[in-house]
FIROMAR-124902 format. One record per atom (N, C-alpha, C): residue in three letters; x, y, z; atom name; residue number from 0. Coordinates in Angstrom, 3 decimals, padded with zeros to 6 digits, m for minus. Layout:
# FIROMAR-124902
R  type      east     north        up  atom  seq
R   ALA         X         Y         Z    CA  NUM
...
***
This chain:
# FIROMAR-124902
R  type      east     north        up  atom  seq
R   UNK  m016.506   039.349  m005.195     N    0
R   UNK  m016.819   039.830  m003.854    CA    0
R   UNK  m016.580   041.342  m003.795     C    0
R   UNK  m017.368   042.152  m003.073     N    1
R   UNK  m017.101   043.205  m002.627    CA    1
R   UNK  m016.563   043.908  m002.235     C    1
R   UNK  m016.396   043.305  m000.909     N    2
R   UNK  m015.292   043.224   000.427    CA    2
R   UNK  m014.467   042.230   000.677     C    2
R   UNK  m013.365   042.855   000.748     N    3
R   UNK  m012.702   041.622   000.714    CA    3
R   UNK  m011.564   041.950   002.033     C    3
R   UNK  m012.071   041.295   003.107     N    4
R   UNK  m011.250   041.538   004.843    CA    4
R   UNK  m009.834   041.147   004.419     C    4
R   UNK  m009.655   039.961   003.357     N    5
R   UNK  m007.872   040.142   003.998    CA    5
R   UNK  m007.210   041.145   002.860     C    5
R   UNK  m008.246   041.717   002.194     N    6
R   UNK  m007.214   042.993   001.057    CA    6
R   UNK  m007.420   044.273   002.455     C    6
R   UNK  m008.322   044.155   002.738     N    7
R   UNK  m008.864   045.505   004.163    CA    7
R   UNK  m007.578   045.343   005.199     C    7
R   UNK  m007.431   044.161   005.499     N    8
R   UNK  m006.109   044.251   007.065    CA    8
R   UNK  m004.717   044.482   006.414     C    8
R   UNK  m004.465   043.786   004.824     N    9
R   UNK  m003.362   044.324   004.132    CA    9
R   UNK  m003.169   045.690   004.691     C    9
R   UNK  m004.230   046.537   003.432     N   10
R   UNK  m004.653   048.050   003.825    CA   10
R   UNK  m003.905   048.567   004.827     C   10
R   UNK  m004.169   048.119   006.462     N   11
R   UNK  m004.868   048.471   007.599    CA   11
R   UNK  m002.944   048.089   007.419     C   11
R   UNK  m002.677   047.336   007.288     N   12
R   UNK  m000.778   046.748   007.755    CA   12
R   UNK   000.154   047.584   007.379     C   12
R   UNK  m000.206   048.304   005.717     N   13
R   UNK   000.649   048.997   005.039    CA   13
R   UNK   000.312   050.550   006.069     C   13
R   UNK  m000.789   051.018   006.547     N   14
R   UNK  m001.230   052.184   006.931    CA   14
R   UNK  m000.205   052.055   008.250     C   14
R   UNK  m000.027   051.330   008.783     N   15
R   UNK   001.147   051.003   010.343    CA   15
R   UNK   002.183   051.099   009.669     C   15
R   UNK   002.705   050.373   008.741     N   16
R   UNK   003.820   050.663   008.273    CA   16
R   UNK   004.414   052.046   008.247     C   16
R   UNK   003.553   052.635   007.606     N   17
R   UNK   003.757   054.064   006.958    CA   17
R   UNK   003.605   054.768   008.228     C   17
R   UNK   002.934   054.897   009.269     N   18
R   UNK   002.797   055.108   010.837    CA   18
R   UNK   004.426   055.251   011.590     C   18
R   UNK   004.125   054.206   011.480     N   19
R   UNK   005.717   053.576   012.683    CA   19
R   UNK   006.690   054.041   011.731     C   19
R   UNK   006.969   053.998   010.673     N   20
R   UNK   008.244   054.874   009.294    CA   20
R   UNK   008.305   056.410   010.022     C   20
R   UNK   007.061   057.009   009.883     N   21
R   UNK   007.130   058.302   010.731    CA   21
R   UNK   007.743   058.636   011.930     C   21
R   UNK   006.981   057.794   012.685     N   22
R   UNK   007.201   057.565   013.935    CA   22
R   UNK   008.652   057.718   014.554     C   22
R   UNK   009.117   056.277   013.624     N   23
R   UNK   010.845   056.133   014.207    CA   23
R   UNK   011.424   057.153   013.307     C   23
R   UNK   011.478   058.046   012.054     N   24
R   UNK   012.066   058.945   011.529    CA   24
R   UNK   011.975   060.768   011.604     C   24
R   UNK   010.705   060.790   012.375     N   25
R   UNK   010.526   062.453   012.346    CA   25
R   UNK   010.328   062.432   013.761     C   25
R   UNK   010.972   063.502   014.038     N   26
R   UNK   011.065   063.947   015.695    CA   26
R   UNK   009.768   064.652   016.472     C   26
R   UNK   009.583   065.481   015.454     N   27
R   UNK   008.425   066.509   015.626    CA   27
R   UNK   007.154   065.614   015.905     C   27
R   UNK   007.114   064.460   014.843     N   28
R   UNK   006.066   063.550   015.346    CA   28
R   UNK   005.912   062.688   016.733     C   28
R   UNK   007.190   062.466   016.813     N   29
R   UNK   006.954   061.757   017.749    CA   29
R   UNK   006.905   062.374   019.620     C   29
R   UNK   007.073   064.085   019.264     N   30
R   UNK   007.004   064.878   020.264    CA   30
R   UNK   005.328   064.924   020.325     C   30
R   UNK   004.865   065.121   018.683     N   31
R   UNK   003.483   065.476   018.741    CA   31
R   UNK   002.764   064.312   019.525     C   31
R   UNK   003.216   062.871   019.443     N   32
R   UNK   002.383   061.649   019.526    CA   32
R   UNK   002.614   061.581   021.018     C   32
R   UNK   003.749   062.462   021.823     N   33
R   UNK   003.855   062.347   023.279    CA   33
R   UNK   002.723   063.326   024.043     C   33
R   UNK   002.494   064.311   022.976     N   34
R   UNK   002.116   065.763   023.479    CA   34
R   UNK   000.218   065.401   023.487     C   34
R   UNK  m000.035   064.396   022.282     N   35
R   UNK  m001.432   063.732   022.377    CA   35
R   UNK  m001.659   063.047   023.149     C   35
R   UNK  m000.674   062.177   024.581     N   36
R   UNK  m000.698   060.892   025.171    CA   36
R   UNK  m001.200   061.940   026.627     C   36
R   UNK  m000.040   063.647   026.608     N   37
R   UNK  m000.645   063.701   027.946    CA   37
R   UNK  m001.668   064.715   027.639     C   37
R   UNK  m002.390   065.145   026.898     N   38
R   UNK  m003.370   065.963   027.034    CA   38
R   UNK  m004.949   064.520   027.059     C   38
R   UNK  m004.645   063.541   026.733     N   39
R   UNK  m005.436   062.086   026.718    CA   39
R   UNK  m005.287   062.235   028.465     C   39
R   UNK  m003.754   062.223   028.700     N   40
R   UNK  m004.247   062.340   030.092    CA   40
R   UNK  m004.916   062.888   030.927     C   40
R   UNK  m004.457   064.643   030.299     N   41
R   UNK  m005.575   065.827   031.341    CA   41
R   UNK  m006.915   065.566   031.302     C   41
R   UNK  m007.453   065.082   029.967     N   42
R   UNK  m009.038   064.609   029.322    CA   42
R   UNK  m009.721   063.467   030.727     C   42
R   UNK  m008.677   062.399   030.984     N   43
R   UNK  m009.249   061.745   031.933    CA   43
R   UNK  m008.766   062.017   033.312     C   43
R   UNK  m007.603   063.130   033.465     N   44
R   UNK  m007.533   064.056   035.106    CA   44
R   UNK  m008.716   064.496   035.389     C   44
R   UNK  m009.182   065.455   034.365     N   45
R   UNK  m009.875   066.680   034.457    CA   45
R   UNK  m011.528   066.475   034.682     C   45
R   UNK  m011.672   064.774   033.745     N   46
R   UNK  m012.834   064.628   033.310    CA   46
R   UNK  m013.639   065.616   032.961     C   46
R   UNK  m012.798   065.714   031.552     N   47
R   UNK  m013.953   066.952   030.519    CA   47
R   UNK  m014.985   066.613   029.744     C   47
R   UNK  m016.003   067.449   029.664     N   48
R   UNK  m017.128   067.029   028.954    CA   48
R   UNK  m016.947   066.402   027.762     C   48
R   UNK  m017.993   065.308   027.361     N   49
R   UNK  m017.872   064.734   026.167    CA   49
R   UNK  m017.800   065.691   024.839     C   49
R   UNK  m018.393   066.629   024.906     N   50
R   UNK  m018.060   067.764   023.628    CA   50
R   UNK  m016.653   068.196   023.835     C   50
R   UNK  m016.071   068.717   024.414     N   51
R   UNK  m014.446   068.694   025.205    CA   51
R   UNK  m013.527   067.836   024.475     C   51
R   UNK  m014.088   066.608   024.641     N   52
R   UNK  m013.407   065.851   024.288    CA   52
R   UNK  m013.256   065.192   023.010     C   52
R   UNK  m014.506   065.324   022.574     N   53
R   UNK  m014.966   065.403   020.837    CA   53
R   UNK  m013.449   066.499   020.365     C   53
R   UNK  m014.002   067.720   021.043     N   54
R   UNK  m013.044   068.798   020.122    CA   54
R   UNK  m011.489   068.180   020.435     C   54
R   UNK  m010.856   067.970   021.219     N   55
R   UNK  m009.697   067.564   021.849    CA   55
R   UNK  m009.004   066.910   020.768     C   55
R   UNK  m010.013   065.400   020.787     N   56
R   UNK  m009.483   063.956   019.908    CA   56
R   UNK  m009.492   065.086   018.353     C   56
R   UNK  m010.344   065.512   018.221     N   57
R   UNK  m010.585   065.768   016.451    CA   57
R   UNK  m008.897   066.766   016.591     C   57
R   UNK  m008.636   067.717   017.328     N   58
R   UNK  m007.355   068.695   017.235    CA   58
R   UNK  m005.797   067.643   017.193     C   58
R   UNK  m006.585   066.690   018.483     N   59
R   UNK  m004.823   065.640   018.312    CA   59
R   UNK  m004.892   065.053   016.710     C   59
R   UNK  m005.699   064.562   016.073     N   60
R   UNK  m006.178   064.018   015.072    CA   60
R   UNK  m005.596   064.603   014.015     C   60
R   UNK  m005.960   066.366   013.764     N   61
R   UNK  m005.637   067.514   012.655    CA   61
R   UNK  m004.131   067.382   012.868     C   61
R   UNK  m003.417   067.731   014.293     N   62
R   UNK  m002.406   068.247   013.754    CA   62
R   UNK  m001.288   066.678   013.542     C   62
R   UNK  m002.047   065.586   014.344     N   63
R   UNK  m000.843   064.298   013.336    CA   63
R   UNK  m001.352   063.770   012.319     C   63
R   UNK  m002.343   064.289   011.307     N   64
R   UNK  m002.158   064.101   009.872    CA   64
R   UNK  m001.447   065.340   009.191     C   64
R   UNK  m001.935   066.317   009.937     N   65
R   UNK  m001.112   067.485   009.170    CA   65
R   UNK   000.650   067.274   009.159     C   65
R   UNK   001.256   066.626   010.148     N   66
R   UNK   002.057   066.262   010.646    CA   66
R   UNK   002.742   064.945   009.100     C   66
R   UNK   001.611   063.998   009.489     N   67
R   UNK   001.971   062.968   008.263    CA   67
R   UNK   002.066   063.454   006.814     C   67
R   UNK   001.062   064.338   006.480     N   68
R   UNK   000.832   065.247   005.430    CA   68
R   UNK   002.499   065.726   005.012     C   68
R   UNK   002.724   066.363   006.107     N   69
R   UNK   004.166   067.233   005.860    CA   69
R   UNK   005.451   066.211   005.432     C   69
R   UNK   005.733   065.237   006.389     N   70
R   UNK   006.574   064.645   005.984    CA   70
R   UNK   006.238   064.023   004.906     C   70
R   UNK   005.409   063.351   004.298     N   71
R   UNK   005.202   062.862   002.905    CA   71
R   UNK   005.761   063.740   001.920     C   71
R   UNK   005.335   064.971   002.146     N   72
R   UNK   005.661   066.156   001.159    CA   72
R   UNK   007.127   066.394   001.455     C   72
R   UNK   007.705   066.537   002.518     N   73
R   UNK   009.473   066.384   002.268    CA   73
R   UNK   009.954   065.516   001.854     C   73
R   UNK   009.436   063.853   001.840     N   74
R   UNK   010.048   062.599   001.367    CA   74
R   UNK   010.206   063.072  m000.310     C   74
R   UNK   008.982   063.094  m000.590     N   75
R   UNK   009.178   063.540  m002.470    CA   75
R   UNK   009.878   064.301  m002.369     C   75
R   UNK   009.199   065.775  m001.895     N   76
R   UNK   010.801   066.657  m002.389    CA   76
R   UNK   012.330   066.442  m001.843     C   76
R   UNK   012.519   065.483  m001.006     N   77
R   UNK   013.643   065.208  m000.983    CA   77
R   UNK   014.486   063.875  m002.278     C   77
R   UNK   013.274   063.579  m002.839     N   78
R   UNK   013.781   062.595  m003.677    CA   78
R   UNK   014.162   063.408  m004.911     C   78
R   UNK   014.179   064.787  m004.949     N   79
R   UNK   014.581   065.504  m006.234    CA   79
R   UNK   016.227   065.836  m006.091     C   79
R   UNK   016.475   065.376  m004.565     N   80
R   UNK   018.161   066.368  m004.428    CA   80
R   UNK   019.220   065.671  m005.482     C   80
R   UNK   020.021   065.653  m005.995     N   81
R   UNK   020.681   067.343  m005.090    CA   81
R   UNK   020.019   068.349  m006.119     C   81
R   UNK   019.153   068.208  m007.526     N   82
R   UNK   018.938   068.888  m008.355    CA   82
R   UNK   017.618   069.530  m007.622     C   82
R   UNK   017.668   070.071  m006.544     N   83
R   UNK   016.146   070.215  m005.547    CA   83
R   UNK   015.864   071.509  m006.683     C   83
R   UNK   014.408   071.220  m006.934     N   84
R   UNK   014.128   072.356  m007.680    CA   84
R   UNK   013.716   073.649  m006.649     C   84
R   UNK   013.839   075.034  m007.026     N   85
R   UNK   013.047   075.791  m005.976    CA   85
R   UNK   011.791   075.910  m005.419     C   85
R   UNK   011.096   075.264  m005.856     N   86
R   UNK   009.741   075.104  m005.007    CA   86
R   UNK   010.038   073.992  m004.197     C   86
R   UNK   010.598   073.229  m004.440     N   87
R   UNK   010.329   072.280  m003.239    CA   87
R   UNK   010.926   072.803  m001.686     C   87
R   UNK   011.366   073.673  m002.080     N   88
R   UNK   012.002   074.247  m000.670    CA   88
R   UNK   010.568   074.864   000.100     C   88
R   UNK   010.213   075.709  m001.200     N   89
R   UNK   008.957   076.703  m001.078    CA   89
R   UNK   007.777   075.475  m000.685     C   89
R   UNK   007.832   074.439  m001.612     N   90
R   UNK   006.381   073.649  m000.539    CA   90
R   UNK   006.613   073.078   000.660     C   90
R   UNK   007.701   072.371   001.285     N   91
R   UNK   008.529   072.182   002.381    CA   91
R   UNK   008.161   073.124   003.341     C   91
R   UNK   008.153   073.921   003.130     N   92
R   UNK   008.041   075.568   004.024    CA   92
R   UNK   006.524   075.891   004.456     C   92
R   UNK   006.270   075.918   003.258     N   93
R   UNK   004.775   075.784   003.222    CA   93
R   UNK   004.030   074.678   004.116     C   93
R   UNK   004.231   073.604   003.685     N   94
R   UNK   003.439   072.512   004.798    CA   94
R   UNK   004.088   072.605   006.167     C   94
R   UNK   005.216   072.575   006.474     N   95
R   UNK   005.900   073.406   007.520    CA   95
R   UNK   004.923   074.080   008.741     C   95
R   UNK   005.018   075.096   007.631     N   96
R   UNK   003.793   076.095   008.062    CA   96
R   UNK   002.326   075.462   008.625     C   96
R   UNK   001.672   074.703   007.537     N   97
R   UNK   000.623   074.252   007.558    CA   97
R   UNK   000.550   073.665   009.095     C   97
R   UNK   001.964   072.926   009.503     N   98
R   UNK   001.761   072.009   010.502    CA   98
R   UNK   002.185   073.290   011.538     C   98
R   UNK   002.335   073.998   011.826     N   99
R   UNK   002.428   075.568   012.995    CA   99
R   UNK   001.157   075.493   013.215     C   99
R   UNK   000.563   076.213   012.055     N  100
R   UNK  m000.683   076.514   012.391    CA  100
R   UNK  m001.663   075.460   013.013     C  100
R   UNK  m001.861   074.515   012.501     N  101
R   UNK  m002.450   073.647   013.003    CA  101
R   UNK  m002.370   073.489   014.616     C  101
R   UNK  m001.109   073.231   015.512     N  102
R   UNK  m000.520   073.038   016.068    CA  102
R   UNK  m000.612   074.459   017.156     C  102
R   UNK  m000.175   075.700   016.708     N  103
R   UNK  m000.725   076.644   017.285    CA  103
R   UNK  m002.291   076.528   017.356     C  103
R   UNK  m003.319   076.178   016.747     N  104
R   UNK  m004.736   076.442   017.200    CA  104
R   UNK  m005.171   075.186   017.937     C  104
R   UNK  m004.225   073.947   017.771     N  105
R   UNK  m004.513   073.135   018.903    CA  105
R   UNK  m004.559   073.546   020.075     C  105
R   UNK  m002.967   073.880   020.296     N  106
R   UNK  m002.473   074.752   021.531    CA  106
R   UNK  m003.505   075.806   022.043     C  106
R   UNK  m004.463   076.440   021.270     N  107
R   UNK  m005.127   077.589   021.949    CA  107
R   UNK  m006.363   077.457   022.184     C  107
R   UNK  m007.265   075.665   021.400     N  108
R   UNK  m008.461   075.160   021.701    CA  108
R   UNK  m007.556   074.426   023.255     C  108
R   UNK  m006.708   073.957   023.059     N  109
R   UNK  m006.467   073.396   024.257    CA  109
R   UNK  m006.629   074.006   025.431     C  109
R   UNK  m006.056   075.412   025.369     N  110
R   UNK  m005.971   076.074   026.843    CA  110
R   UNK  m007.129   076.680   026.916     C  110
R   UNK  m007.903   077.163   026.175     N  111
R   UNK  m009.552   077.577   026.342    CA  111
R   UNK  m010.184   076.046   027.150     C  111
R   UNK  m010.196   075.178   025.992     N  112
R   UNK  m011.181   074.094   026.932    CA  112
R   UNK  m010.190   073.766   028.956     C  112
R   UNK  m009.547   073.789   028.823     N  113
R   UNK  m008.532   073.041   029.998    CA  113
R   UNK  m008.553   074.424   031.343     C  113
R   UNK  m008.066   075.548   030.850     N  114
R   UNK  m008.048   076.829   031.555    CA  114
R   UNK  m008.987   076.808   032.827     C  114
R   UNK  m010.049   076.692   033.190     N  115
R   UNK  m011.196   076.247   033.933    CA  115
R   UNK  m010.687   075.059   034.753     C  115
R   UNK  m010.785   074.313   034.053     N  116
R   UNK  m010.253   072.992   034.554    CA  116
R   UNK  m009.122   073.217   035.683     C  116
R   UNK  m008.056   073.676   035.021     N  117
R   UNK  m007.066   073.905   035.644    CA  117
R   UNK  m007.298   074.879   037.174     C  117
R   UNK  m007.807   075.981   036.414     N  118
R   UNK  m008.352   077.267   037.827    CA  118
R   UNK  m009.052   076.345   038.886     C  118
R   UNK  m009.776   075.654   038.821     N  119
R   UNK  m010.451   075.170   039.297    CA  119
R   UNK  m009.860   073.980   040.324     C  119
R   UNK  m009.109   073.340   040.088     N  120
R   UNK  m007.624   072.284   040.644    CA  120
R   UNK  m007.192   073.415   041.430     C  120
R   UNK  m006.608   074.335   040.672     N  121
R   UNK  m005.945   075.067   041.681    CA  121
R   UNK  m006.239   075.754   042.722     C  121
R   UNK  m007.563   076.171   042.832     N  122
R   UNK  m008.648   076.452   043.392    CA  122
R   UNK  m008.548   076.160   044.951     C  122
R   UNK  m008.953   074.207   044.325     N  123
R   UNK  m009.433   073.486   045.227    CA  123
R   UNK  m007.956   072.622   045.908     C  123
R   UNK  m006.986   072.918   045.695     N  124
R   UNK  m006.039   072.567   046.388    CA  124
R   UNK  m004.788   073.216   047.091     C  124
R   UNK  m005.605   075.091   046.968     N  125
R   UNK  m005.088   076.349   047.842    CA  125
R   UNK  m005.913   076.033   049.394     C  125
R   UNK  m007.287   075.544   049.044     N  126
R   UNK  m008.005   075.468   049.969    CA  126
R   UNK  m007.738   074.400   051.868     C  126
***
């Protein structure tokens, strides 16, 4: 067989696993996974355009894999301690980084698309 659905929901079980491991162990994630729940919200306050919202989902998307990305990469390099070699500090830092950036250009597609939105609320409830 080809396909095979109960090796696919395995798959699909171990991928939650590894999810919820994050989840309950890194903080940052689970700020990020709060910080995706209310901008989901402004998306259906605001009712932003479907392109809006295309870009939105794809940014919550970037920065919690970049997010998963990172901690994977500290789990290994933490499995080198106490003999931590010096790069692992240096890639640590690095994906670190990776997840800023990400995270900063969410933050700044966010307030471009929303900015309007917002003026506009505020606008209409000086009135």
């Amino acid at each position: 067989m080809i396909f095979s659905i109960k090796k696919f929901f395995k798959s699909v079980k171990f991928a939650f696993k590894g999810i919820s491991s994050i989840y309950k162990t890194e903080q940052n994630f689970r700020f990020q996974v709060f910080t995706s729940f209310f901008v989901i919200f402004l998306i259906i306050f605001f009712k932003v355009s479907l392109k809006e919202i295309i870009v939105l989902i794809l940014m919550i998307s970037f920065v919690l894999i970049m997010e998963i990305i990172n901690s994977a990469f500290e789990k290994i390099a933490d499995m080198f301690k106490p003999r931590i070699h010096v790069y692992a500090e240096i890639v640590k830092n690095i994906m670190a980084g990776a997840v800023l950036i990400s995270s900063l250009t969410a933050l700044v597609i966010g307030i471009i698309i929303f900015y309007p939105y917002i003026l506009d609320f505020l606008i209409k409830i000086s009135q």
